[in-house]
Wavefront OBJ file of the C-alpha trace (Angstrom):
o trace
v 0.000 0.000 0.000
v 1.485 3.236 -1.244
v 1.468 6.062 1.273
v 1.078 10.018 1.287
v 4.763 10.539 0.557
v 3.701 14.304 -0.918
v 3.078 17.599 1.571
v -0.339 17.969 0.662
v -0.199 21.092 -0.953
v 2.682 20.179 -3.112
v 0.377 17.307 -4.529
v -2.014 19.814 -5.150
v 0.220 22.375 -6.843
v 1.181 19.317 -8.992
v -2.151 18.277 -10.152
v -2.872 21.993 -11.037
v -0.042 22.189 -12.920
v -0.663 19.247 -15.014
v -4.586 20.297 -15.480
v -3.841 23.891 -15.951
v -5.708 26.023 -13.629
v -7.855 27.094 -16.092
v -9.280 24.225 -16.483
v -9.811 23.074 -12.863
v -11.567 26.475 -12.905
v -13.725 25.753 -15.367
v -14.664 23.174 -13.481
v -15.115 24.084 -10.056
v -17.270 26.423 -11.763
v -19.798 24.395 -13.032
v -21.030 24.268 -9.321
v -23.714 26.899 -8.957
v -26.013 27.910 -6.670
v -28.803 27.881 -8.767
v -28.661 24.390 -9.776
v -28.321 23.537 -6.034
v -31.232 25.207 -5.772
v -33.268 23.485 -8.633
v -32.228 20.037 -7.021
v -33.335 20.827 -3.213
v -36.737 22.763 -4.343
v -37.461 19.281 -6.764
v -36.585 16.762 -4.468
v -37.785 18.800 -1.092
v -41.196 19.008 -2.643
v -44.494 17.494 -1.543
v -44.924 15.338 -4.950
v -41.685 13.249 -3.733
v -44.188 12.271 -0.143
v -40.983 12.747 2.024
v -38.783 9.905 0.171
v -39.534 7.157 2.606
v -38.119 3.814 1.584
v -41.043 1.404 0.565
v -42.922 3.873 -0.153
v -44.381 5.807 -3.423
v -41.875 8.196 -2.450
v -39.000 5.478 -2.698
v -40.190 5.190 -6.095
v -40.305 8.388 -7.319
v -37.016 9.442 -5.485
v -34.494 6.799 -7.129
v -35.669 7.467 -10.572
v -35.231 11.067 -10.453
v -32.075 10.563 -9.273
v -30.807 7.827 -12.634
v -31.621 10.452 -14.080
v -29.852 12.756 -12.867
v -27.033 10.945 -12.948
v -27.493 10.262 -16.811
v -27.690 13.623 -17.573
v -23.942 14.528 -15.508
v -22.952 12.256 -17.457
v -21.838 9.199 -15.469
v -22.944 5.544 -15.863
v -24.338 2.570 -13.492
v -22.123 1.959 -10.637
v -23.414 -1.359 -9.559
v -22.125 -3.720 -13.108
v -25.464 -2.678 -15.598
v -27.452 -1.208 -12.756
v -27.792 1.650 -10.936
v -29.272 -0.005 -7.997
v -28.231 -2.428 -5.824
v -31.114 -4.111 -3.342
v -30.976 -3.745 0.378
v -32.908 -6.249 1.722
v -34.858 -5.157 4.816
v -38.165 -5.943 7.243
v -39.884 -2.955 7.748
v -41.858 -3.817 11.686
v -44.781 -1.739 12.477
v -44.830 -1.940 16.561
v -47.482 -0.661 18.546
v -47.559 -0.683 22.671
v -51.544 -2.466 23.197
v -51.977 -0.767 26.667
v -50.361 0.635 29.180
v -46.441 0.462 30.645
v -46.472 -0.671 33.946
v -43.035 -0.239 36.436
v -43.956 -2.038 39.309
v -41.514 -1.062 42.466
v -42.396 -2.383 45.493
v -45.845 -1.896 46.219
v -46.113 1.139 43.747
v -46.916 0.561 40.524
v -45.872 3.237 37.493
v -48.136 3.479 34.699
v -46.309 4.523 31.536
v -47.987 6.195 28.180
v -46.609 5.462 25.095
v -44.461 7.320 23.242
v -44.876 10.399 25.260
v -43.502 8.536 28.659
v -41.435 5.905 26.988
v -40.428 5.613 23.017
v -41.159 1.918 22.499
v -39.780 -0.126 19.487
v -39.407 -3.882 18.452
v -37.214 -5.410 15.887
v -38.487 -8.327 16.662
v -39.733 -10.945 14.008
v -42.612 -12.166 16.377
v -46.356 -10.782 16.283
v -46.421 -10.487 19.702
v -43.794 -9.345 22.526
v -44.982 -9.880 26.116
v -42.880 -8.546 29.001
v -44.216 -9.717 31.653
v -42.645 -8.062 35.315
v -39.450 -8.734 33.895
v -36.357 -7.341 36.502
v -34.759 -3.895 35.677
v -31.012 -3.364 35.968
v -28.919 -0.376 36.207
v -26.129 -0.603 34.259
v -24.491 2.721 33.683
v -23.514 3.582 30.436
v -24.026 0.508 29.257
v -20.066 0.626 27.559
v -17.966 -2.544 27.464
v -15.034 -0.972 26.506
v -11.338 -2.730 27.194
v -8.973 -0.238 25.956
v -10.631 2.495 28.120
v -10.326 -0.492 31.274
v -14.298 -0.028 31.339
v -17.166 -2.867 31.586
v -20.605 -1.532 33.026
v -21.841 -5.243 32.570
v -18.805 -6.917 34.970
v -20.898 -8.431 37.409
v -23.954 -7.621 36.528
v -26.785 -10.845 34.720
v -28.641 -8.756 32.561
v -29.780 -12.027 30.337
v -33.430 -12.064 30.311
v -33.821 -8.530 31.930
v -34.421 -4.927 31.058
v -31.130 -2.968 30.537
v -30.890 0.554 31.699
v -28.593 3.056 30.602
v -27.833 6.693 30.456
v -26.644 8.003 27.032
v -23.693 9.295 25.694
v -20.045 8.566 27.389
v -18.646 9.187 30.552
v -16.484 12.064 29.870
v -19.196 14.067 28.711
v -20.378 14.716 32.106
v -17.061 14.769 34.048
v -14.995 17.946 32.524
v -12.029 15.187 32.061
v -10.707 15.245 28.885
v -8.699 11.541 29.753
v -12.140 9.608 30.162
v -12.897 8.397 26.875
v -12.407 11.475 24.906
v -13.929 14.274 27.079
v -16.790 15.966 25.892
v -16.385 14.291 22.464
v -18.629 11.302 22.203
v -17.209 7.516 21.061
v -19.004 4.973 19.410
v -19.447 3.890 22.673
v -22.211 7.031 23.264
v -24.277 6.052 20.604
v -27.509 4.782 21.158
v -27.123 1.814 18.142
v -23.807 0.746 19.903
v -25.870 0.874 23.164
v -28.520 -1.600 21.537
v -25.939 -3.743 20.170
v -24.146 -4.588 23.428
v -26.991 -4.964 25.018
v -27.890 -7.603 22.740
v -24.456 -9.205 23.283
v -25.117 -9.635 26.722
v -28.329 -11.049 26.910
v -30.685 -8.585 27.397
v -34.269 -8.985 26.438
v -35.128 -5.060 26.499
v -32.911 -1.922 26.310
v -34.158 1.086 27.441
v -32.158 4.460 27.452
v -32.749 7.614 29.677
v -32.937 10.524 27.716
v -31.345 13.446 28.034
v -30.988 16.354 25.577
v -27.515 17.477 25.679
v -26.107 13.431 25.478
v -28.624 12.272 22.652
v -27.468 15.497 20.513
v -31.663 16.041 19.885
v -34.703 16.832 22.508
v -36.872 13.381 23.180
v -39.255 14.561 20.735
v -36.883 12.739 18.093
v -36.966 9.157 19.901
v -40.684 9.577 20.236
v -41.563 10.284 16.774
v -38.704 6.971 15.469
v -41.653 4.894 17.598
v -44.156 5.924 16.195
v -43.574 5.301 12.861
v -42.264 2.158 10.984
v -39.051 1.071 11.994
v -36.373 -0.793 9.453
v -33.874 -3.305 9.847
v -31.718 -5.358 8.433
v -32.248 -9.567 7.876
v -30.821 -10.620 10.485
v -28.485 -13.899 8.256
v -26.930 -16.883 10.544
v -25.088 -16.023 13.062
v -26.183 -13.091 13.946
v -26.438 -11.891 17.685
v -29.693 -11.338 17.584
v -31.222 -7.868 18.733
v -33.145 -7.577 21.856
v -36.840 -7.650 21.338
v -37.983 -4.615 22.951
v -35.527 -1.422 22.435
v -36.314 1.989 23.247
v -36.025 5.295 25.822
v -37.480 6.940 28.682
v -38.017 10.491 28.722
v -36.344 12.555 31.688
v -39.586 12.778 33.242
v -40.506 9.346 33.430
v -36.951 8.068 34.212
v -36.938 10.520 37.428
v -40.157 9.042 38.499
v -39.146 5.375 38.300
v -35.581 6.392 39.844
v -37.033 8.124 42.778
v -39.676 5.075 43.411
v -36.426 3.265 44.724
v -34.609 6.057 46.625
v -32.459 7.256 43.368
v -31.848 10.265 41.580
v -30.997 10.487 37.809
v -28.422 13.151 38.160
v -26.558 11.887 41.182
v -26.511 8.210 39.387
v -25.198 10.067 36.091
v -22.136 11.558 38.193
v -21.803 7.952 39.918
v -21.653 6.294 36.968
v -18.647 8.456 35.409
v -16.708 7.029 37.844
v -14.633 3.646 36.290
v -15.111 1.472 39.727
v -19.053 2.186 39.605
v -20.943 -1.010 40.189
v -24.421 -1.298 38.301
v -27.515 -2.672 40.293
v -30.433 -4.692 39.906
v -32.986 -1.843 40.703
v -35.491 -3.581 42.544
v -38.621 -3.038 39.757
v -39.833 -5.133 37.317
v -41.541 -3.961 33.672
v -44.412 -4.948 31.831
v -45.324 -4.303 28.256
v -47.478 -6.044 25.527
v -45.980 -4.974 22.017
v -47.760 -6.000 18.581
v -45.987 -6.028 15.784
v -46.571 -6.794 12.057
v -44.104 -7.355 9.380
v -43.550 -6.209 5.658
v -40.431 -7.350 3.891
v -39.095 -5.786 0.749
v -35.642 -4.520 -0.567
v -35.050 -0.726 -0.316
v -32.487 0.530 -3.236
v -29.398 2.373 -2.610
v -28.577 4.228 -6.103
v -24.913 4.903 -7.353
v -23.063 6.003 -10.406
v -20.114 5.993 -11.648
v -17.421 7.909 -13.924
v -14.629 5.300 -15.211
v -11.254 6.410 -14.697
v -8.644 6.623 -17.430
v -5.972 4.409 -16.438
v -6.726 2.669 -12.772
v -10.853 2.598 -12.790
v -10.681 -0.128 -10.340
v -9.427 2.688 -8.174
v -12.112 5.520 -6.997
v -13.205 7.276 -4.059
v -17.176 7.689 -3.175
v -19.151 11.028 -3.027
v -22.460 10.154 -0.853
v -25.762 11.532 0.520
v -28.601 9.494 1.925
v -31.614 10.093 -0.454
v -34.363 8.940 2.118
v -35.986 10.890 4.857
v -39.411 10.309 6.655
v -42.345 10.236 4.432
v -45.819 11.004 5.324
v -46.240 11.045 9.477
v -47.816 12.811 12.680
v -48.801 16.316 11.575
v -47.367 19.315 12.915
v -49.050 22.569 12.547
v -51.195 20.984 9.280
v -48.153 19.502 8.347
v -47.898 15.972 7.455
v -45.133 15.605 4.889
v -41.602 14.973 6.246
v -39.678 16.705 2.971
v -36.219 16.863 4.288
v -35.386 19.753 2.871
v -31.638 20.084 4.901
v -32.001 16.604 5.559
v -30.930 15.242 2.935
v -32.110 17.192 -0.173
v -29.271 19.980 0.036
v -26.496 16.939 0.499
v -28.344 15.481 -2.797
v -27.264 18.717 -4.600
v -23.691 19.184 -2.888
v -23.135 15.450 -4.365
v -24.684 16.046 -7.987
v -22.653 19.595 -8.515
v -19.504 17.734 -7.219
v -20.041 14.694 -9.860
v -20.888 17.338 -12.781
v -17.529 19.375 -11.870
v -15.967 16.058 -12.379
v -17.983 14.726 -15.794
v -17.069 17.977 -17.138
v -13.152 17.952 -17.139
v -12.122 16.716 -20.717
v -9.405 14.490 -19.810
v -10.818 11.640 -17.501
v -9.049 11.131 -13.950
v -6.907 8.375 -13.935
v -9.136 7.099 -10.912
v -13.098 6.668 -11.111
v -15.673 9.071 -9.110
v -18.503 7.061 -7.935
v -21.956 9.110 -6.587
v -23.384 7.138 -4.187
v -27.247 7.676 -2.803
v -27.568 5.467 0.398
v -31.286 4.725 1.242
v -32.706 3.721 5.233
v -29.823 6.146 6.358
v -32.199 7.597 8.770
v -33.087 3.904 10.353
v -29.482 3.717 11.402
v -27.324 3.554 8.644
v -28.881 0.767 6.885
v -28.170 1.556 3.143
v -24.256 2.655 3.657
v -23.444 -0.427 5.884
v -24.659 -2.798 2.952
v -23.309 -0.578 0.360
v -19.940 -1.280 2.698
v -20.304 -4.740 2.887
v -20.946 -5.828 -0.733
v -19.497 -3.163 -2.555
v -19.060 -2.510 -6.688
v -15.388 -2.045 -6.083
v -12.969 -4.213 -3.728
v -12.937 -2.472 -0.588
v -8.928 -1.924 -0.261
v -9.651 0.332 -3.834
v -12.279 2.553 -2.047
v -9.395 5.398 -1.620
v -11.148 7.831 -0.448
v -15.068 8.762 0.625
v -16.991 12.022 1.275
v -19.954 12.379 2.901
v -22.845 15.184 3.468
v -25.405 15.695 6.172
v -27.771 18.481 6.883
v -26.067 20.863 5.054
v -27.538 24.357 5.903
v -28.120 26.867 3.155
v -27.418 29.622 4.994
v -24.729 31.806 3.168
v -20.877 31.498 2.732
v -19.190 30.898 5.618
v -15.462 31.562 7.088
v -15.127 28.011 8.216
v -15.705 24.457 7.319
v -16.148 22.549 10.305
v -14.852 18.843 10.260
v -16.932 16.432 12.179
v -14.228 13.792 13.503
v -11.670 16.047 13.079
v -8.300 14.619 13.900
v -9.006 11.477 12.353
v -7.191 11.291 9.046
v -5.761 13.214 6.273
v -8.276 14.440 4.377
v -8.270 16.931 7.372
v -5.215 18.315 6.042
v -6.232 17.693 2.543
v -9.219 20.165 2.927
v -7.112 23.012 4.851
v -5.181 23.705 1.935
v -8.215 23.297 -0.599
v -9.696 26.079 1.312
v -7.036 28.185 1.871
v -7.720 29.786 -1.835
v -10.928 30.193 -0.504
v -9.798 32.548 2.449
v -11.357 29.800 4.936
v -9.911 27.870 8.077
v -10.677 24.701 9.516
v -12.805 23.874 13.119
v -13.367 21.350 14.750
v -17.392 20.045 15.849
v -17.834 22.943 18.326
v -20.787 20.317 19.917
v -18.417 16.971 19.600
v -20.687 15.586 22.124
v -23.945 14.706 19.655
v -21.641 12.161 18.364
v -22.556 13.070 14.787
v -19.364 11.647 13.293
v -21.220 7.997 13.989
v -24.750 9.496 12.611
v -24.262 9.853 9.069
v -23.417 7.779 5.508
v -19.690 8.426 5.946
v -19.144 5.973 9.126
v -19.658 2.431 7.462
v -16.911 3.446 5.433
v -14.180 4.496 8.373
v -15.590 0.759 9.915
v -14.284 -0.749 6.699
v -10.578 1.535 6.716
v -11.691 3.964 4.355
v -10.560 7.204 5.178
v -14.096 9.349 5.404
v -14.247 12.852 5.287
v -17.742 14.951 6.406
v -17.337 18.602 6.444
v -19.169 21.438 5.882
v -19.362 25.446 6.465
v -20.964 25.884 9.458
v -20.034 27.727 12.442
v -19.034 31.365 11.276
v -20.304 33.539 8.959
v -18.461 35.752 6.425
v -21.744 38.098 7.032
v -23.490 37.674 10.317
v -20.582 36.011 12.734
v -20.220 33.145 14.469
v -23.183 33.829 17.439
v -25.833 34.468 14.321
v -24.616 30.863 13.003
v -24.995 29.089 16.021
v -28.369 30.647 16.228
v -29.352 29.295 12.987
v -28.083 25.720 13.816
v -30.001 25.956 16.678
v -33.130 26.908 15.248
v -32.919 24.332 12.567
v -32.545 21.396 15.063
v -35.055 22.797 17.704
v -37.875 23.637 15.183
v -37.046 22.084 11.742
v -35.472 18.515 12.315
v -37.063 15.383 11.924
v -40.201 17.461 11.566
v -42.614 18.383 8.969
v -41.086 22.409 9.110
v -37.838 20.830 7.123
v -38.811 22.252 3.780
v -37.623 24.649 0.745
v -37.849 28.065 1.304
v -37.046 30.786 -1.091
v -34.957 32.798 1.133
v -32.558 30.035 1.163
v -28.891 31.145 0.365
v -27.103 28.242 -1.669
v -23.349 30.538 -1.456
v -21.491 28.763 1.190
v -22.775 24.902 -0.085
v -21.122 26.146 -3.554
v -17.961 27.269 -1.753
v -18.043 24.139 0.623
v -18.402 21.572 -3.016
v -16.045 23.482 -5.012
v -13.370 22.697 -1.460
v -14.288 19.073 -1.490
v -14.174 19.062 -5.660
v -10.492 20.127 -5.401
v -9.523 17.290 -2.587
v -11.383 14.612 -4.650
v -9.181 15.266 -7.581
v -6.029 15.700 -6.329
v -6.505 12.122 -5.086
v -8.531 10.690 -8.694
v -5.649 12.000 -10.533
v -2.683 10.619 -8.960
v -1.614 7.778 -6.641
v -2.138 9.305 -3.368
v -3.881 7.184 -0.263
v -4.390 9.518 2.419
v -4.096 7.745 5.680
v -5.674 8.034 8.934
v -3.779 9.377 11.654
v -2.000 8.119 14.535
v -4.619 7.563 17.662
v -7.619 6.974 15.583
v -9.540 3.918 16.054
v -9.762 3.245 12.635
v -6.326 3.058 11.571
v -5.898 -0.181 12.327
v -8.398 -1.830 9.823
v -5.767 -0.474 6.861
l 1 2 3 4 5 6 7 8 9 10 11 12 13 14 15 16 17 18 19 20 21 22 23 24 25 26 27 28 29 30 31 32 33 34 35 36 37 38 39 40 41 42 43 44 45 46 47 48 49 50 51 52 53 54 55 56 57 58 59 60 61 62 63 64 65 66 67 68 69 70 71 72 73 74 75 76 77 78 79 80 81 82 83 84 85 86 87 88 89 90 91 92 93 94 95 96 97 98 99 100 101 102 103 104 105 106 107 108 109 110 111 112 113 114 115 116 117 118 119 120 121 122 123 124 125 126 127 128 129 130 131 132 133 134 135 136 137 138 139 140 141 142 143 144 145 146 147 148 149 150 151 152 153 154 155 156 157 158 159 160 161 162 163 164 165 166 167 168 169 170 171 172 173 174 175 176 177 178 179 180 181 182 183 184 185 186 187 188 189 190 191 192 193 194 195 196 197 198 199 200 201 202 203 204 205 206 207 208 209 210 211 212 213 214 215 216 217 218 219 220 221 222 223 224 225 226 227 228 229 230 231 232 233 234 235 236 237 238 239 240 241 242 243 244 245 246 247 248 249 250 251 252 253 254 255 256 257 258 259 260 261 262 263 264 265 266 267 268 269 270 271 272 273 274 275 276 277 278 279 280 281 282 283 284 285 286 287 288 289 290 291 292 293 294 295 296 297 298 299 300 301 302 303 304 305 306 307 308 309 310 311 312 313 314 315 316 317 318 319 320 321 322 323 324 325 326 327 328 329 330 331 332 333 334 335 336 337 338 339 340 341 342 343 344 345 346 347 348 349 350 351 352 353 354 355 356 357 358 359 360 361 362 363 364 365 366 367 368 369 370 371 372 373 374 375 376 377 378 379 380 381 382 383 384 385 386 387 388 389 390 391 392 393 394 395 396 397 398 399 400 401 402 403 404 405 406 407 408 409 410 411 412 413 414 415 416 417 418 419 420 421 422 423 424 425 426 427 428 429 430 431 432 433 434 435 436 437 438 439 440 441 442 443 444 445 446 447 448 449 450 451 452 453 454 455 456 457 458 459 460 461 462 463 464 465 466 467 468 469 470 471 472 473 474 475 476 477 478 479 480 481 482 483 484 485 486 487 488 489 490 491 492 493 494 495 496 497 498 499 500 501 502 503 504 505 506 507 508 509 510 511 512 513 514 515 516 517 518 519 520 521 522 523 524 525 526 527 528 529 530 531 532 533 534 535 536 537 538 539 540 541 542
């Protein structure tokens, strides 16, 4: 495996040379705001039913989108096909009465979702809990190379898991536990889920709060109230537990305080790496129906050969699916996704025409790759990662968008996962022309480098990169962009509210493709491999 043995900017002062500047000019270019524009107001509409897998919407979506990618100019990724099949089971649960906590002599009644966020990937009609034992186990982090097990000890097999979200060194100021305030895989809630599936459990239920999840409980709530997907689970599997969800702060203070605990003192206990979990002394009941559709969701990709290595390539990618038709909101049914993922959708396309439109192909291939089920966890991008068009150690490179917010050119591009390999330093010098400077995730602690189409790739060794202009403004500052980011994910998030408007300003999304155009073919048009960096736990799996 070759290595970067080129100072980044000399690499890129090469290819420019060779190309001409001119012509890379031309190029970048050919990303404009108003084509951004056409692409979010088309597929942000209310004719495309809020691009839910399985759905009309699905339909709709994927074709626009071939053709699309016909008219750049690229060709199927996936041999003669632009699609390649995820197979899923889409499980409808619903809670039949009420959740009961019994502790002691007291017994908690629970609503659904607005107490507790209830959902089942299980493949039976029917899930009974019946007074089944709840145990405290921190965390909920097995983690050996931070000397941490919340499960030593504790015979959670058959029992209700609970655990508090995010890491440890969130809540504790110390930047040795874990990594401080930025949150590990280890604070996710999937990796949560997973472990404790590993260890037995037969439910998992987190206790929300707002600052650890990254997203007020309102998001949890509406995931369990609508359709969940997952992925076949094929032999050998661990398989998940049958009940999975969260409590809201509320309800988790009530059942807490029931047996002579507080949330807040426990979360501080729990930081600590000798804190023993507990069997808390109350048992749960739930009756959970759930019926079962399966089908194959379709991840869409295309691809421009390369000129002399098109087995080589790196991957441009934004999920295409969002949330469909669901609970209104102020008259508002349709979940459009405008930010989330339409304005990705465009960053992607305009990046893949800059590319198509260079007369002399890269020696390496660009492929566009449209992930679908990326809001059920990832679903599309992990297969996509597993069984992918290319062989995996040829994936050199992959970029990734998420919620990219049209809201003017900014002085920054913030890297999410910053640190982690160099395409960090790749980027700095991209943007340099641009008068620009790099930051790190100002809110590390939402854990978003773990939340998005980018992260199956770093799990297979490909070096990801997701980056965008975000956190100061060349206009307004860096308080009036914080403001905006905060408004979008308090009012406009997961809800019906994410849609086109007018007044959006497309300026910073063409600076932030034109950055990420640059990087992408320094790498397609030589024999660069960036690498990750020393410390990150990725590096290993190259």
């Amino acid at each position: 495996m070759k290595k970067l043995i080129l100072p980044v900017i000399t690499c890129i002062l090469l290819f420019a040379a060779c190309t001409g500047e001119s012509s890379l000019r031309r190029a970048a270019d050919t990303i404009a705001a108003d084509e951004l524009r056409d692409y979010v107001q088309t597929l942000g509409s209310d004719s495309y039913m809020g691009r839910k897998p399985f759905t009309g919407g699905e339909t709709l979506t994927v074709a626009y989108l071939v053709t699309e990618l016909e008219k750049i100019g690229f060709a199927p990724a996936f041999g003669e096909s632009w699609f390649q099949n995820v197979p899923m089971v889409e499980v409808t649960s619903r809670v039949t009465d009420e959740v009961t906590v019994t502790a002691g002599s007291e017994k908690i009644g629970l609503t659904a979702p607005d107490d507790i966020a209830i959902e089942s990937p299980s493949m039976k009609q029917l899930v009974e809990l019946v007074d089944i034992p709840m145990v405290f186990c921190g965390f909920g982090i097995v983690a050996p190379e931070y000397g941490w097990n919340d499960y030593a000890e504790l015979d959670v097999k058959g029992k209700c898991a609970v655990v508090l979200i995010n890491d440890p060194g969130l809540y504790t100021g110390d930047t040795t536990l874990f990594k401080g305030r930025e949150m590990t895989y280890y604070g996710r809630w999937t990796y949560k889920y997973e472990e404790a599936a590993r260890q037995g459990a037969t439910a998992i239920l987190i206790v929300h709060e707002t600052v650890g999840a990254g997203y007020d409980y309102s998001i949890p709530r509406k995931s369990s109230i609508s359709p969940g997907l997952y992925m076949e689970q094929a032999e050998g599997d661990t398989p998940p537990c049958p009940v999975t969800g969260w409590f809201s702060a509320d309800a988790a203070k009530r059942i807490f305080s029931a047996v002579g605990h507080d949330v807040e003192s426990l979360r501080v206990e729990a930081c600590a790496a000798d804190f023993a979990g507990f069997s808390m002394g109350t048992a749960i009941s739930m009756s959970v129906a759930n019926s079962h559709r399966r089908n194959s969701s379709l991840n869409v990709a295309g691809i421009l050969p390369g000129s002399t290595v098109p087995e080589e390539c790196i991957v441009i990618s934004a999920h295409w699916d969002h949330f469909g038709i669901g609970e209104p909101e102020n008259g508002d049914s349709i979940y459009n996704g405008a930010v989330d993922n339409c304005t990705s959708m465009a960053w992607a396309f305009e990046i893949g025409e800059a590319f198509a439109s260079i007369k002399e192909r890269p020696a390496r291939s660009v492929i566009l790759f449209f992930p679908t089920a990326e809001e059920q966890g990832l679903l599309g991008s992990s297969w996509f990662a597993a069984n992918p068009p290319v062989k995996t150690e040829n994936i050199v490179a992959a970029f990734n968008n998420d919620l990219l917010l049209p809201m003017g050119r900014m002085k920054d591009i913030m890297i999410t996962g910053y640190g982690q390999s160099q395409l960090d330093d790749m980027l700095a010098e991209a943007i340099a022309k641009q008068g620009r400077y790099i930051t790190p995730d100002p809110n590390p602690e939402t854990g978003m480098y773990f939340r998005s189409d980018h992260f199956p790739f770093a799990q297979i060794g490909v070096p990801a990169l997701f980056a965008r202009g975000n956190s100061d403004s060349r206009e307004f500052g860096k308080e009036w962009a914080a403001a905006q980011q905060k408004d979008y994910i308090t009012n406009r998030y997961h809800k019906p509210a994410d849609n086109y408007y007018p007044e959006m300003d497309f300026d910073g999304i063409v600076e932030d493709a034109r950055a990420v155009f640059v990087v992408g073919y320094s790498i397609v048009t030589s024999d660069i491999r960036p690498q990750w960096k020393p410390g990150s736990e990725f590096a290993y799996l190259r």
